[in-house]
DRENPA-3360 file (N, C-alpha, C; in nm, 2 decimals, always signed):
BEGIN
1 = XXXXXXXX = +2.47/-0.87/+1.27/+2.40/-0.79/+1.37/+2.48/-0.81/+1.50 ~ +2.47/-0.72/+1.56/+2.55/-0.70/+1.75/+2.48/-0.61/+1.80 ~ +2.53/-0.64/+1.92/+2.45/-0.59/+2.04/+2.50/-0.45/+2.05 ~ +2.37/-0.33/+2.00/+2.45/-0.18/+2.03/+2.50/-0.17/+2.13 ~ +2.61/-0.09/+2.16/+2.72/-0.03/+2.22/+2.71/+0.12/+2.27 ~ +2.55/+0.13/+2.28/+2.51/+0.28/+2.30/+2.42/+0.29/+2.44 ~ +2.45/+0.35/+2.52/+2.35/+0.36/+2.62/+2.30/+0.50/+2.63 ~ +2.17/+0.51/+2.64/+2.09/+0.61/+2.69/+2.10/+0.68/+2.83;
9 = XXXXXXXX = +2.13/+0.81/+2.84/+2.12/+0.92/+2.94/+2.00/+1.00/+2.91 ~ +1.96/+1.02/+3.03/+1.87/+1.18/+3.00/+1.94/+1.27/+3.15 ~ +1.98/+1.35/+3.08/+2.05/+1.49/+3.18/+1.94/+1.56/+3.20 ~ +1.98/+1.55/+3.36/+1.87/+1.61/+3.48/+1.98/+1.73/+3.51 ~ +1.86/+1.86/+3.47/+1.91/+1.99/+3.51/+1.94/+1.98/+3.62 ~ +2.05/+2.07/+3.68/+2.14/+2.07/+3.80/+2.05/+2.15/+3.90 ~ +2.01/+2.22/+3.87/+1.92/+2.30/+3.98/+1.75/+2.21/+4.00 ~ +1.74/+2.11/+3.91/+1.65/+2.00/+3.96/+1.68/+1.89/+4.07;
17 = XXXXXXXX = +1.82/+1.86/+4.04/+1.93/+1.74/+4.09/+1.89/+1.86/+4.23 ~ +1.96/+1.95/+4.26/+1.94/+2.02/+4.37/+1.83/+2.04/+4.47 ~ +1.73/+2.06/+4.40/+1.62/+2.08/+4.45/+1.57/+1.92/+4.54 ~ +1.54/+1.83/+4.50/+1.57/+1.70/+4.49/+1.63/+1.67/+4.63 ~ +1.79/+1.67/+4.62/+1.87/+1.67/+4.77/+1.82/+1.70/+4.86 ~ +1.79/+1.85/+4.87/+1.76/+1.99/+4.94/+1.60/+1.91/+5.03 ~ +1.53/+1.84/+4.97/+1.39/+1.81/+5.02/+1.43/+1.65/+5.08 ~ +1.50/+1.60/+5.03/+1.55/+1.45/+5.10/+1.63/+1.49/+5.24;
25 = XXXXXXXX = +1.72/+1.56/+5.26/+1.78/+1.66/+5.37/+1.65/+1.68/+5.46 ~ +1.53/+1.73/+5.41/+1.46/+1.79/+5.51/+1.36/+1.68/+5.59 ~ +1.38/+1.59/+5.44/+1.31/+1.50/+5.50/+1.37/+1.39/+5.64 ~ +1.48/+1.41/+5.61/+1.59/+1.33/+5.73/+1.56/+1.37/+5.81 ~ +1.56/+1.51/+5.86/+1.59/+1.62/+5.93/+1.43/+1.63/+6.03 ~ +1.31/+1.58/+5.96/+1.21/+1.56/+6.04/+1.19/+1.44/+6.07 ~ +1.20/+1.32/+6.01/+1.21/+1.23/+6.08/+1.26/+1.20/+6.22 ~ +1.43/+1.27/+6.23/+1.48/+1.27/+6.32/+1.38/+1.32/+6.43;
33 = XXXXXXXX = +1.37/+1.48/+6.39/+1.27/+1.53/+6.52/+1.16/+1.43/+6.56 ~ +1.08/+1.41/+6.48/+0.95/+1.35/+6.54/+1.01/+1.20/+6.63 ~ +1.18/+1.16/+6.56/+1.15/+1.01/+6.66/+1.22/+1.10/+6.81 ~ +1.31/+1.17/+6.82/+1.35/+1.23/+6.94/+1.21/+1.28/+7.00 ~ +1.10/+1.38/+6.95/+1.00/+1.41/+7.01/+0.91/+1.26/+7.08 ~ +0.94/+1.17/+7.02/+0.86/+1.06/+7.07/+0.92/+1.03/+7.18 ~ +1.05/+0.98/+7.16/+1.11/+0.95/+7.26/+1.11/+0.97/+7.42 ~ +1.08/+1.13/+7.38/+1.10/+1.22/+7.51/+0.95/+1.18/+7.55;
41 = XXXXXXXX = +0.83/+1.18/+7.53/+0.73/+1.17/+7.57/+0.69/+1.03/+7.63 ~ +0.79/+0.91/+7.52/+0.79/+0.79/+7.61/+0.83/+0.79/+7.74 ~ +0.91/+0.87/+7.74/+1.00/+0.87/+7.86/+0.95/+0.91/+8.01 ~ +0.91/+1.05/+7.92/+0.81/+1.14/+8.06/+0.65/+1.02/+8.10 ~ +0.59/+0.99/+8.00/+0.49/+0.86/+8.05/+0.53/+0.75/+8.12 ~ +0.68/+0.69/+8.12/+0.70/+0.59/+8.19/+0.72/+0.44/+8.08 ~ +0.72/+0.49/+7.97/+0.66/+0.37/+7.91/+0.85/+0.35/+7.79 ~ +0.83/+0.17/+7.78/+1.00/+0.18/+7.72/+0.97/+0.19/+7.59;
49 = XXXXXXXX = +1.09/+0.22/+7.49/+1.08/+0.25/+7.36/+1.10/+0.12/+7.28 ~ +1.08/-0.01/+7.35/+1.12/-0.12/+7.29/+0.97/-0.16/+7.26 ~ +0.97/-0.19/+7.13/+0.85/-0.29/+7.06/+0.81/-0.40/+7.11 ~ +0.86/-0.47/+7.17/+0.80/-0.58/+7.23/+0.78/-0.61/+7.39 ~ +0.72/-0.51/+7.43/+0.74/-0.45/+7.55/+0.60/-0.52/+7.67 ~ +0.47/-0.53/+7.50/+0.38/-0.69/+7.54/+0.47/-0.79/+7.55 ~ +0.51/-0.82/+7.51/+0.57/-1.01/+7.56/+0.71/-0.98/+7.64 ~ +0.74/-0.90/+7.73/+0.82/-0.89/+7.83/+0.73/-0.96/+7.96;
57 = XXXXXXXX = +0.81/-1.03/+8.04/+0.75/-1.07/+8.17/+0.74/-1.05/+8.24 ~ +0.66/-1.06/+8.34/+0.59/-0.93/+8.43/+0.66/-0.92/+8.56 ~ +0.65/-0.77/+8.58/+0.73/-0.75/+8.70/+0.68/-0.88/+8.85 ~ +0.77/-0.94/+8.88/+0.76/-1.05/+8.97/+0.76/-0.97/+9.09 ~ +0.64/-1.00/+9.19/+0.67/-0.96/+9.36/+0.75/-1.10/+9.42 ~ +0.82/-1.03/+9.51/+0.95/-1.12/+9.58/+0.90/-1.23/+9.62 ~ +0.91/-1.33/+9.65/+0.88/-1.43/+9.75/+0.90/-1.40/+9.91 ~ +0.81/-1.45/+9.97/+0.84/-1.44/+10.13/+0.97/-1.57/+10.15;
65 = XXXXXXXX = +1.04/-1.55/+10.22/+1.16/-1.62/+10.26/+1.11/-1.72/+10.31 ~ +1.20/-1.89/+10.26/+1.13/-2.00/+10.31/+1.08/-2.05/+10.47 ~ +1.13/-1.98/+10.53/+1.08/-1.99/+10.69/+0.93/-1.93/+10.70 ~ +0.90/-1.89/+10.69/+0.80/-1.82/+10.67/+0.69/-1.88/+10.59 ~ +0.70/-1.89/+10.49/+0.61/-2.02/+10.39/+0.58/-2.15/+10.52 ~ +0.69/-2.18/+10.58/+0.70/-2.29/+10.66/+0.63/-2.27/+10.80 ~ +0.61/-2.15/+10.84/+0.58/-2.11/+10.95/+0.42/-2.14/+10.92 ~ +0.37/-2.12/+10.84/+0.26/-2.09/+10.79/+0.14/-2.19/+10.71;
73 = XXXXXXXX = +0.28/-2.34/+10.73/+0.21/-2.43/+10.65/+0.22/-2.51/+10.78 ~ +0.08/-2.59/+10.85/+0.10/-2.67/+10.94/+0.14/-2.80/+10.93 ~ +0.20/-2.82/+11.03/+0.29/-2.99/+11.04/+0.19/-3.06/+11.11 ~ +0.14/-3.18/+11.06/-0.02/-3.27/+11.15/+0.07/-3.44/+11.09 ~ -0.01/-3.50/+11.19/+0.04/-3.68/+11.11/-0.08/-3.66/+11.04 ~ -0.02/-3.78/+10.96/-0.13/-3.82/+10.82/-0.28/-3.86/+10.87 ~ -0.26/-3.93/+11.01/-0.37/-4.01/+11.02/-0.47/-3.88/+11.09 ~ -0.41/-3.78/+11.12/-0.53/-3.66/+11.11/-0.57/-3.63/+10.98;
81 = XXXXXXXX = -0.57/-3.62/+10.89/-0.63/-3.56/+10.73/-0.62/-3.68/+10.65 ~ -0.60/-3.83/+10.74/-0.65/-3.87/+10.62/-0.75/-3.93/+10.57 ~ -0.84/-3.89/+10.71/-1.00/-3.93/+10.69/-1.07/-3.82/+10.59 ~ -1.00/-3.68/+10.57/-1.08/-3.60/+10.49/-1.04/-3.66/+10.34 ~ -0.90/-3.71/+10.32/-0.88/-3.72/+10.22/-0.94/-3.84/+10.13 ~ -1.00/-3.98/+10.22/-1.03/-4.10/+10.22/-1.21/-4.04/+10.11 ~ -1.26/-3.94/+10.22/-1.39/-3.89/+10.19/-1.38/-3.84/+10.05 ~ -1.22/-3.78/+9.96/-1.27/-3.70/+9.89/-1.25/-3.82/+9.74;
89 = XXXXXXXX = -1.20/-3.95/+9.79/-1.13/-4.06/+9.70/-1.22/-4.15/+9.74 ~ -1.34/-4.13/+9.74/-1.47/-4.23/+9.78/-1.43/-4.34/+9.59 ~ -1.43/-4.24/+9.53/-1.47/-4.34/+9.37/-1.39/-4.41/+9.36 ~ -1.24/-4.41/+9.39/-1.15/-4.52/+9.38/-1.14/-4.55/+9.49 ~ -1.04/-4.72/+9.44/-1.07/-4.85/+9.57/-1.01/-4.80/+9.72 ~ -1.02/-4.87/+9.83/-0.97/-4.87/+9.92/-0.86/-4.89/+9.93 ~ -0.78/-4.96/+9.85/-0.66/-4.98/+9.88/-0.56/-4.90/+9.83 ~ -0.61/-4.81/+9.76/-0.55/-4.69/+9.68/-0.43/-4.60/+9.80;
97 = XXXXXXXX = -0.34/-4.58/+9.76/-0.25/-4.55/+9.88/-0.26/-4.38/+9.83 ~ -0.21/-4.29/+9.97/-0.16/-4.16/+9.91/-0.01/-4.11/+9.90 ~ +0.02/-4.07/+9.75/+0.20/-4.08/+9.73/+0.24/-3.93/+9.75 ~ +0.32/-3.94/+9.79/+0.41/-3.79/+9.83/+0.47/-3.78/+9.67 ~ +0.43/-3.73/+9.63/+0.47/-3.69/+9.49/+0.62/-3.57/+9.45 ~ +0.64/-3.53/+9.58/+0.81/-3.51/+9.53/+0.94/-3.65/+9.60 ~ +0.92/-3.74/+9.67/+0.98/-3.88/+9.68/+0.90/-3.97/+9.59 ~ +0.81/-3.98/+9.57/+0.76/-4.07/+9.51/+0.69/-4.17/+9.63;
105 = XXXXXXXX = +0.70/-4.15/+9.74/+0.68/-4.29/+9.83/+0.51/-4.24/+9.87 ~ +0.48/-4.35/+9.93/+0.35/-4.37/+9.99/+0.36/-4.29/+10.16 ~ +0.26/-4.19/+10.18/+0.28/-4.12/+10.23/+0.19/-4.27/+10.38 ~ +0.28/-4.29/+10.49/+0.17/-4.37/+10.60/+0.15/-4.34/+10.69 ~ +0.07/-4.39/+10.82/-0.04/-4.35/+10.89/+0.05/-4.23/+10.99 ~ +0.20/-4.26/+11.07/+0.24/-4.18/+11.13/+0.30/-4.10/+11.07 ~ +0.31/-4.01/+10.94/+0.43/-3.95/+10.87/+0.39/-3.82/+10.92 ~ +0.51/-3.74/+10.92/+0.46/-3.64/+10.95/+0.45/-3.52/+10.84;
113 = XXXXXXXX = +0.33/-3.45/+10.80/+0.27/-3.41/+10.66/+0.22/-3.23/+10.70 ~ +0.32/-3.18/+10.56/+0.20/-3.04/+10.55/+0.10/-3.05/+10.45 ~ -0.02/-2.99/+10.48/-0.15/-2.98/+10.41/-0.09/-2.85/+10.34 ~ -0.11/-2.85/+10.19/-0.11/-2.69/+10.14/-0.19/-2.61/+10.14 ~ -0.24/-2.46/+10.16/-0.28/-2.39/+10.21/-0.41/-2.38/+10.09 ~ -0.36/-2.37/+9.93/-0.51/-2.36/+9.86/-0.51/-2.48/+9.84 ~ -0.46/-2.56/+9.76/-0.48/-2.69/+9.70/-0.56/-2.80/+9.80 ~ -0.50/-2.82/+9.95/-0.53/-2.95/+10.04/-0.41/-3.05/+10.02;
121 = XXXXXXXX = -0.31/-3.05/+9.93/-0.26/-3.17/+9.86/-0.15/-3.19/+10.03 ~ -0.08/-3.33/+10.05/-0.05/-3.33/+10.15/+0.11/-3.38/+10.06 ~ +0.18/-3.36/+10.17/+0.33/-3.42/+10.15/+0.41/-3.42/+10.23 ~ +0.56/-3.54/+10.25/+0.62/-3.55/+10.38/+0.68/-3.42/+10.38 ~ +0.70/-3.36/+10.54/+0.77/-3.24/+10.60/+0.91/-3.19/+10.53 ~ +0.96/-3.33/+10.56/+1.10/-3.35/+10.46/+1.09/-3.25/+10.35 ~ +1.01/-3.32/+10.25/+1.03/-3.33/+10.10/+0.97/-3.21/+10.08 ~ +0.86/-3.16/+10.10/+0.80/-3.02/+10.12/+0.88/-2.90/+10.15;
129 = XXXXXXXX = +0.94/-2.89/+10.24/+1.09/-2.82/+10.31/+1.21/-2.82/+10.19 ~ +1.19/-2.90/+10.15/+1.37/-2.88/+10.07/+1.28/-2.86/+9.94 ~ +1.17/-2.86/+9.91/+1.09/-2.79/+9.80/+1.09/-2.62/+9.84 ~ +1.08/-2.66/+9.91/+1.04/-2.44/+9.95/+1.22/-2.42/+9.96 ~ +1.28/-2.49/+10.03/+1.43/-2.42/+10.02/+1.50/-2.40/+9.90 ~ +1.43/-2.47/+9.76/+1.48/-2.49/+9.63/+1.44/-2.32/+9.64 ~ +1.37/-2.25/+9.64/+1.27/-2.12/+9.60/+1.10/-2.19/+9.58 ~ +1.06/-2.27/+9.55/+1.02/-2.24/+9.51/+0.85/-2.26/+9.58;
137 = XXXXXXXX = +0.75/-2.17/+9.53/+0.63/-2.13/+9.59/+0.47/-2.19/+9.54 ~ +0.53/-2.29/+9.50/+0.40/-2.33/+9.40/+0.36/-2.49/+9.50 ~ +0.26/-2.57/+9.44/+0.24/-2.69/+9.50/+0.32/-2.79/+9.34 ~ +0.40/-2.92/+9.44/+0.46/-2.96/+9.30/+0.35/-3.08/+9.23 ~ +0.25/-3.06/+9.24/+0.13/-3.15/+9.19/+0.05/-3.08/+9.08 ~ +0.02/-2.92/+9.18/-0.06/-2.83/+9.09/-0.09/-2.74/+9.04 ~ +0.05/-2.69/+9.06/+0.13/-2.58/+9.03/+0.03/-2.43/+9.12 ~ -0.05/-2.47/+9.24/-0.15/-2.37/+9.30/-0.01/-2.32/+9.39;
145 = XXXXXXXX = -0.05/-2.19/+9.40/+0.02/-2.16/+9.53/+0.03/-2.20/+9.64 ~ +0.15/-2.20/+9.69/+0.16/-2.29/+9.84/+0.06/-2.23/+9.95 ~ +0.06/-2.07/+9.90/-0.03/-2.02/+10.03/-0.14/-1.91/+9.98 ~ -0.24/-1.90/+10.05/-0.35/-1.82/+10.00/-0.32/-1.70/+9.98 ~ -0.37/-1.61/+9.90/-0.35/-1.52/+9.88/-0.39/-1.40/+9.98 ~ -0.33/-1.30/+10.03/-0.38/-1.20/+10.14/-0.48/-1.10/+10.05 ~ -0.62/-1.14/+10.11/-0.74/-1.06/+10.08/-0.74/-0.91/+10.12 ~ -0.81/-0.87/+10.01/-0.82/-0.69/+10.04/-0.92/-0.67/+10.10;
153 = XXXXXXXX = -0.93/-0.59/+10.21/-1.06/-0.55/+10.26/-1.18/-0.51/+10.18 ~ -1.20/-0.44/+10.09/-1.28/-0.42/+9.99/-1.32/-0.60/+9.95 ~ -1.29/-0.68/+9.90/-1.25/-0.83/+9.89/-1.39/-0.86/+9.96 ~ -1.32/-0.84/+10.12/-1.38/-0.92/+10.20/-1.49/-0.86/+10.22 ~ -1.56/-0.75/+10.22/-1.70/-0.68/+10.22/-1.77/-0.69/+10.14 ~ -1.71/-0.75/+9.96/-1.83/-0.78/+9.89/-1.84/-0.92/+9.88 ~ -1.73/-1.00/+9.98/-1.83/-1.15/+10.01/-1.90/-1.16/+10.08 ~ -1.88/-1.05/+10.22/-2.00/-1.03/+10.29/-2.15/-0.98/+10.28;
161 = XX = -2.13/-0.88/+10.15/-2.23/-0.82/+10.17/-2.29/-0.91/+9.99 ~ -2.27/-1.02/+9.96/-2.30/-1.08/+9.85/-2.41/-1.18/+9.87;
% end
């Protein structure tokens, strides 16, 4: 016994084979349209043709220029705020010091300190300053913004009228 040496065809009439092509052609042929028709419509709405267009990151507003951040953030000595701060660290000991957390050092009685604008958190003028001159706009403790946010009038009428 061996392995036949015969293989099977079945002949597909020519004008079937044709027909066949003729509909795969049309099918290309719409596809094409419908993605060019999408296209154009993406386009005219504003919106990109890229699929992952959720996990793109979001348009960033500019930062205000570090002078400005600075103009905005007041320069006081410690020993003005640091009776509020004393009040708000009642549970731990007295002897607990406050650290400037971009030197690392213990912030003392004559230093001269900005308060940040939402947080409260305090830090030397120094170190704060060449923090904003890096870019950047956050507090380095708690990641809050350095400065409050500018309220909309609407905002402010329904905390008034609340």
């Amino acid at each position: 016994m061996g392995i036949p040496l015969v293989s099977y065809c079945v002949a597909v009439p020519r004008p079937l084979f044709l027909l066949v092509k003729f509909l795969s052609q049309i099918r290309i042929a719409i596809l094409v349209v419908v993605s060019f028709i999408s296209l154009c419509l993406c386009h005219l709405l504003g919106r990109s043709n890229n699929r992952s267009h959720r996990f793109q990151t979001p348009i960033r507003v500019p930062l205000p220029p570090p002078s400005t951040i600075k103009e905005q953030l007041p320069v006081t000595e410690f020993t003005s705020i640091s009776n509020k701060l004393q009040g708000r660290k009642k549970s731990q000991s007295t002897a607990a010091k406050h650290l400037c957390i971009v030197c690392l050092e213990n912030l003392e009685q004559c230093d001269q300190v900005r308060m940040l604008g939402n947080c409260n958190h305090a830090f030397h003028r120094e170190c704060i300053d060449q923090w904003i001159d890096v870019g950047q706009a956050v507090c380095p403790l708690c990641r809050a913004q350095l400065l409050p946010k500018k309220q909309s009038y609407f905002s402010i009428l329904l905390r008034l009228f609340s």
